[in-house]
N, C-alpha and C positions, 0 to 999 in steps of 0.2 A: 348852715349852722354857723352861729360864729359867738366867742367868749365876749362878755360885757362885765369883767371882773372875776376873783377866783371864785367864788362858788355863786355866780351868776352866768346864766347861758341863754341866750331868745333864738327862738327862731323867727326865720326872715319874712315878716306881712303879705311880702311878694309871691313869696314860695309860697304858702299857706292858702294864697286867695288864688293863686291858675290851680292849688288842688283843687281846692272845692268848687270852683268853677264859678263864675257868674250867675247863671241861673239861679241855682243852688243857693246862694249867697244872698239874692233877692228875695230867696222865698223863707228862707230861716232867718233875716231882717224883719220882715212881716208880721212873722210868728213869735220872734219875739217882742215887737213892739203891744200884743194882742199879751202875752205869755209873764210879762218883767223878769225881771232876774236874772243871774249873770249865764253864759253857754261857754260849754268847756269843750274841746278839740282834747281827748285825752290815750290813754294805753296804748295798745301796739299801731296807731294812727300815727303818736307824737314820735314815738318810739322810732319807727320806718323812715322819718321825716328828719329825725336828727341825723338816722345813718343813710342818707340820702340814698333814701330805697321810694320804692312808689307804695306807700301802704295798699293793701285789698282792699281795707272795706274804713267808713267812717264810721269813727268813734265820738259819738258827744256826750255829754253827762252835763246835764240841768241839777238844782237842786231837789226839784218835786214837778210830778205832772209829767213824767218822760212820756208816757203812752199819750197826754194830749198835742203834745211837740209832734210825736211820729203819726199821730190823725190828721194834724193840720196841713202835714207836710203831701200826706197820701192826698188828702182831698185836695190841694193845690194841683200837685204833679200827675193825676191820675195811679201813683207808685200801687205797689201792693204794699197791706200793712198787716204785720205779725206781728203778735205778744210773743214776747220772751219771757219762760220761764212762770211757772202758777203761782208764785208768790213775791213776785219784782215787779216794780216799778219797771219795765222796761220793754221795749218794741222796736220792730225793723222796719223800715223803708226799703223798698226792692224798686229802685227806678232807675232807669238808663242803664242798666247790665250793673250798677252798684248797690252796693250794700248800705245801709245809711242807720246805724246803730244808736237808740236812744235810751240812756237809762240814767235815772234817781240816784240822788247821793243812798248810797248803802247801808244795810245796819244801825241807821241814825243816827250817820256823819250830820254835822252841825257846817260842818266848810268844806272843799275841794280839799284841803292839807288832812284833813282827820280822813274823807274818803277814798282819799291815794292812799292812807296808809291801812286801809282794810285790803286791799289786792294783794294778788299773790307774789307777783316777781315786781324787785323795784326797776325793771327795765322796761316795766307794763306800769309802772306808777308815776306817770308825769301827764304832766298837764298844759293847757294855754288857753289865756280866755282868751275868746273871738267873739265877744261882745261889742266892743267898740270898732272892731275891723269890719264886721258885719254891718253895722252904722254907718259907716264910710266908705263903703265898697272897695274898690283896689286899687286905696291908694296907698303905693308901694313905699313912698318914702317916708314913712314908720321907722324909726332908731329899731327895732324887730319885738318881738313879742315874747317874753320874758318865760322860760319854763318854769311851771311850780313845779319842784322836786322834791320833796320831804322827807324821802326816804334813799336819798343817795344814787338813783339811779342812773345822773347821768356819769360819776363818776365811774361805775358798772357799766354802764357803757365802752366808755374809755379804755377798763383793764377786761373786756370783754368776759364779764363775769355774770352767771346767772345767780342770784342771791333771794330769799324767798324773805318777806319784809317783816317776816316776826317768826320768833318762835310760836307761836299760836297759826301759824297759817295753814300747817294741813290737818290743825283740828278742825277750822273752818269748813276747808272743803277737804277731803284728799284727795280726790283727783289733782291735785296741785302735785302732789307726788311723781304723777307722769309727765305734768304739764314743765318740770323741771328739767327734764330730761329731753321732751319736746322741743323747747327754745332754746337750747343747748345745741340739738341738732338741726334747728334751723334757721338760728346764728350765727352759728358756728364759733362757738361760744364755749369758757368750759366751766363746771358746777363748782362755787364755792364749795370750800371742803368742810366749813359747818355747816352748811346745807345738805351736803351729801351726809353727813354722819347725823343728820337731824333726818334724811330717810331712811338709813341705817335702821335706827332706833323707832321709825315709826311707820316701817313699811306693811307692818298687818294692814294697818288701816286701807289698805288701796280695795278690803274684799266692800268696803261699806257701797261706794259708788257705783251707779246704774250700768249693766254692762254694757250697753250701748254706749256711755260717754267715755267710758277705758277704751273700746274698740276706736271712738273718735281718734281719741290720742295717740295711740297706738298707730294709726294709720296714718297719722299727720308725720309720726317719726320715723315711717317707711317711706316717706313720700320723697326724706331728704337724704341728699346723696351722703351724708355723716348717719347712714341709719347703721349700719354697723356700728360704731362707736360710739351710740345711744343705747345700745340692746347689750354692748359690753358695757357699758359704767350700770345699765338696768339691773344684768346679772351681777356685776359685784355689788351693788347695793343689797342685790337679797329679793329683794321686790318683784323682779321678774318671775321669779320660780314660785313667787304668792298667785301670780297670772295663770302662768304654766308651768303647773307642776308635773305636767310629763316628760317635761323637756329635764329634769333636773335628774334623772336616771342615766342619764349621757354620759354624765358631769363626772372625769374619771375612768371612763371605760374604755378601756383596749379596745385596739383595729387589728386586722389583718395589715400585713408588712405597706402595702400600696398607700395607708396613712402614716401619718406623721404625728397628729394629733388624737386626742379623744374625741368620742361620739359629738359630745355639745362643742368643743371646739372648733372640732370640724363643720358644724354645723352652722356657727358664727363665721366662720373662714368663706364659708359658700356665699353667705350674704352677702360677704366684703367682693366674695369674685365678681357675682352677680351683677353689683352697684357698677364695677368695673368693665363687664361686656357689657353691661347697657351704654354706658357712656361710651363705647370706642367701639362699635360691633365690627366695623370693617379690618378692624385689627385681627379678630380671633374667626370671620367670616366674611373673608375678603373676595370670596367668588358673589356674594349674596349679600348687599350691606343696605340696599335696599329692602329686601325681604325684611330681614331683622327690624330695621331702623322704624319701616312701618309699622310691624308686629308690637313693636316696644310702645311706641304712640300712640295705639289703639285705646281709647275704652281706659280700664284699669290695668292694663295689662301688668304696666310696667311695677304696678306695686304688687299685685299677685305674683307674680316673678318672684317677688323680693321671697315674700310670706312663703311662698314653694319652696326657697334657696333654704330658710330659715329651719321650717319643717320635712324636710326630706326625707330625713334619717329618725322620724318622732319614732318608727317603729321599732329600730333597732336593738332596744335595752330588752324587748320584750322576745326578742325572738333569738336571742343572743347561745351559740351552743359550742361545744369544742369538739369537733373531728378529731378522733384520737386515733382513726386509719388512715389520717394524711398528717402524722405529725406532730398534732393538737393545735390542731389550725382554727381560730376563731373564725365562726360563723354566722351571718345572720340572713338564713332561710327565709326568702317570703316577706325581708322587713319593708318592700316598699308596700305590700296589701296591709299589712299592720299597720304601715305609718298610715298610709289613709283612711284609716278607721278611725284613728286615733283624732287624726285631724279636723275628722267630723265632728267628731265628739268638741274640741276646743271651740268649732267654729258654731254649736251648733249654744256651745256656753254664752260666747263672746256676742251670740246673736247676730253674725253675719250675715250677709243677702244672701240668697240663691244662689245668684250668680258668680260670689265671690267664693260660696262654699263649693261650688262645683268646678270650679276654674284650679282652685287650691288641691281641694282632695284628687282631682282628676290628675293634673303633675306630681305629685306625690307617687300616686298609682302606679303610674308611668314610664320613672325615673329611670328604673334601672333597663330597661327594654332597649336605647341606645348602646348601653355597655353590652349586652347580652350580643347584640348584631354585630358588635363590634369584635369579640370571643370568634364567633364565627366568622366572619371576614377575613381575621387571620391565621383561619387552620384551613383555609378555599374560599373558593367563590360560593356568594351568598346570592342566594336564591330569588326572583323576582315576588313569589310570594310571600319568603320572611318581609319584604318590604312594604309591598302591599299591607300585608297585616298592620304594619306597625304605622303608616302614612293614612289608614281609613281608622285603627284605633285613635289618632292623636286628631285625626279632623286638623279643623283650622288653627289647634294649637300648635302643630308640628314647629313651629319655628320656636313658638315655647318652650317645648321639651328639650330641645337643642340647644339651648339659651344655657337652662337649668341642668344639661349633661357638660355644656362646658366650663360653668360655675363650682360644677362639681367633681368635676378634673382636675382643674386648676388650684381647687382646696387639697387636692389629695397627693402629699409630696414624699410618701413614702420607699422605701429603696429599691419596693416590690413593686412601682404603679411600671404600666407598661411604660415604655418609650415613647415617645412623641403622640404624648394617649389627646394632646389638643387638636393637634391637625388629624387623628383619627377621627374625634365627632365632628370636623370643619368636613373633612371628607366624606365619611358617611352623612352629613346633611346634606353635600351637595348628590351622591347617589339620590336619596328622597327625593330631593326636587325634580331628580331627572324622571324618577317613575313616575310621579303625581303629573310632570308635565305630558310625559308619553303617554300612560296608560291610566291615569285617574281620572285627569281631564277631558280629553275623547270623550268617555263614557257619560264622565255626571255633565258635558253638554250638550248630549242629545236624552233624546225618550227613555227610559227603563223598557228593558227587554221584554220584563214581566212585572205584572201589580197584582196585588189583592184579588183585585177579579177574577185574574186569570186562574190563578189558583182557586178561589170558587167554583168558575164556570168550566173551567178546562180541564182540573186533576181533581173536583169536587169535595175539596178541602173544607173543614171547618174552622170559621176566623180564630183565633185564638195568638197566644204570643207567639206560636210557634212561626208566624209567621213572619215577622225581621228577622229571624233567626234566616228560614230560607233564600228573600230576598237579599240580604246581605249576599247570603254565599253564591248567589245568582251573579249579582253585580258584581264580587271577586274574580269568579269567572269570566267572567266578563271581558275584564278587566285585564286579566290572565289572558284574552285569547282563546279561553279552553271554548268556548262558547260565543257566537256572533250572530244569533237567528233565534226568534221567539219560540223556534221547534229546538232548536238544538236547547235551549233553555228549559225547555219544559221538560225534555229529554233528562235533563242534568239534576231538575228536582227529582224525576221519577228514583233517579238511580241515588241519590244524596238521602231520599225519607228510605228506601230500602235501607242503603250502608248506615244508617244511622239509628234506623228501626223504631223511626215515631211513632207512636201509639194514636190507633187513628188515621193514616196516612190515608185510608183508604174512603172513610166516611162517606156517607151519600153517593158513595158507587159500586 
């Protein structure tokens, strides 16, 4: 990037043409000699480019014909090609692991200056024609290529300021509402204060938009490590609590002494921890930073984490009581099975995957089960089955929950939290590991003692649920010791459907 006068700035030929690469450059040369009219490089492409980042994905904007631009380009490169959007001019190019974004002046922009000024952020509203460079291939000694900016973005740039490009922008869309708080956090960037007081005043609007494209955003502002301090300027905006309004019952409410903060506070605070053992795990799980570090890596782990940090405590306002035999000691019974009720419910609003809904609500579930081992622990020694239990309920998330009990240690600074309560779940993680390596392992790598069948053919059982119910406690056994021979097992169900007095136990014999 470099100045050509004060309110002139180009970007450099050279730079511009190893982005888009040769190939590329040959084939959108072609297309527009077939196509006329000028081709624009524009939004968060130019954007990435000034602040010498590698943009994701290309952004071009034609005046008309975008979807024939990304046909021409598909049928060239064999790419895949997607419509964007059921009433836009606009499509994608999916070739070589890029993205390749084509779409129409907007609205019935007349020019490239009128169509930068219908977008939402003016640090998404610039532009560069690559008409003539495209013509020329890469020849780099080009004086540079001049950005059209019309709406002041590069100077937003400069004082790192997110700015929304009119007072009419989140009539247009509102999702623009979130998407300011989005590039804010993944700028790192902070929001104009007439923008902020323009969501202030028009953050209803955010119920209009598809809940899948809020869950987008939403997602995209956990992904960055400023997501805490996007979900706080969210909540002071107001805006948030239009999102989740369960969360806003928090807001204010007393803790027992071990906090420092309120409910929603504390809740904010866990996602800041959160952000913070993901980033450094061998600091807070220095026996285990491999474990972690892979765990974090995985999949989506590392943003359900975040969302788990976030919603932990959703149950608490509802299940909130005062012990008046201890004191009047606030209580909240049971709030981690409320918070993941509750959870469901948001996720189930927000239209979440499967896998996201069940990864969420199942840490939530879960949360409090470290602490609970941990109570015990320090009034004796704790038991190889309380571990068990709690290393076969967490499955492969254990490192998860571990993650999410030291996030939520670390948020709770009260006068009452135990002592050195970090290295208590760093310790009781590494106990888990030891059981799951001694006695979990063995087991789930060889044969099951007992299946299905056996309980068919051998105790003449009828299939029904009841049966993971039994195998489970088979493989516990197991697991335990108590039990090492397909008779000793069979043995163990007989006497387990007695002391438990299944209905049926006996069927078909």
């Amino acid at each position: 990037m470099r100045s050509s006068g004060k309110n002139r700035r180009t970007l450099n030929a050279g730079q511009v043409a190893a982005f888009l690469g040769r190939d590329l450059m040959d084939k959108l040369a072609r297309i527009g000699c077939r196509m006329h009219g000028p081709v624009y490089l524009t939004g968060g492409t130019v954007r990435d480019l000034l602040l010498d980042r590698t943009p994701v994905d290309i952004d071009l904007t034609v005046p008309r014909a975008a979807q024939k631009w990304a046909a021409g380009l598909a049928a060239m490169t064999g790419g895949a090609y997607v419509p964007l959007g059921r009433d836009e001019d606009a499509a994608r190019v999916v070739w070589q692991g890029r993205d390749i974004d084509f779409s129409s002046f907007r609205e019935g922009a007349e020019s490239i200056e009128e169509e930068l000024r219908k977008r939402d952020l003016t640090v998404n509203s610039m532009a560069v024609s690559i008409g003539e460079l495209l013509a020329k291939g890469r020849d780099t000694h080009w004086a540079g290529l001049e950005v059209i900016d019309p709406v002041g973005g590069l100077g937003d740039l400069d004082r790192k300021i997110i700015r929304v490009t009119s007072p009419r922008s989140f009539q247009c869309d509102p999702l623009r509402l979130l998407r300011v708080f989005r590039f804010a956090a993944s700028l790192d960037f902070v929001v104009d204060r007439k923008t902020f007081d323009l969501v202030v005043r028009q953050k209803k609007w955010i119920s209009r938009p598809a809940a899948e494209r809020v869950a987008y955003e939403l997602d995209q502002i956990m992904r960055s490590d400023r997501a805490y301090q996007a979900v706080a300027d969210l909540a002071r905006s107001g805006i948030f609590f239009h999102i989740f309004p369960e969360l806003r019952a928090g807001v204010g409410m007393q803790q027992p002494a071990s906090h420092h903060l309120d409910v929603f506070e504390h809740a904010l605070a866990t996602l800041q921890c959160m952000v913070g053992v993901q980033q450094e795990p061998s600091r807070y799980f220095p026996g285990y930073p491999e474990v972690m570090e892979k765990y974090i890596d995985t999949g989506r782990n590392r943003v359900q984490l975040r969302w788990a940090a976030l919603l932990h405590d959703l149950g608490k306002p509802s299940t909130m009581a005062i012990d008046e035999d201890r004191g009047g000691r606030i209580t909240f019974y049971n709030h981690d099975r409320a918070g993941a009720e509750l959870a469901g419910t948001i996720a189930r609003r927000l239209k979440w995957s499967g896998s996201d809904t069940r990864k969420i609500t199942g840490l939530v579930a879960l949360h409090m089960r470290p602490f609970h081992l941990g109570n015990v622990r320090r009034k004796g020694a704790l038991s190889l089955k309380a571990c068990l239990r709690l290393v076969r309920l967490a499955g492969p998330d254990l490192p998860g929950l571990f993650l999410l009990s030291m996030a939520d240690a670390m948020a709770g600074l009260g006068e009452g939290r135990p002592e050195a309560v970090e290295q208590e779940v760093a310790s009781l993680f590494a106990r888990m590991e030891d059981v799951y390596r001694e006695h979990v392992a063995p087991v789930r790598s060889g044969p099951p003692l007992l299946t299905g069948r056996h309980l068919i053919d051998e105790l003449h059982l009828a299939p029904g649920p009841v049966f993971r119910e039994i195998l489970d406690a088979v493989e516990e056994a197991h697991m335990e010791g108590e039990v090492t021979t397909k008779q000793e097992a069979l043995q163990f169900v007989r006497t387990f459907l007695g002391s438990v007095g299944k209905p049926g136990a006996g069927a078909g014999g």
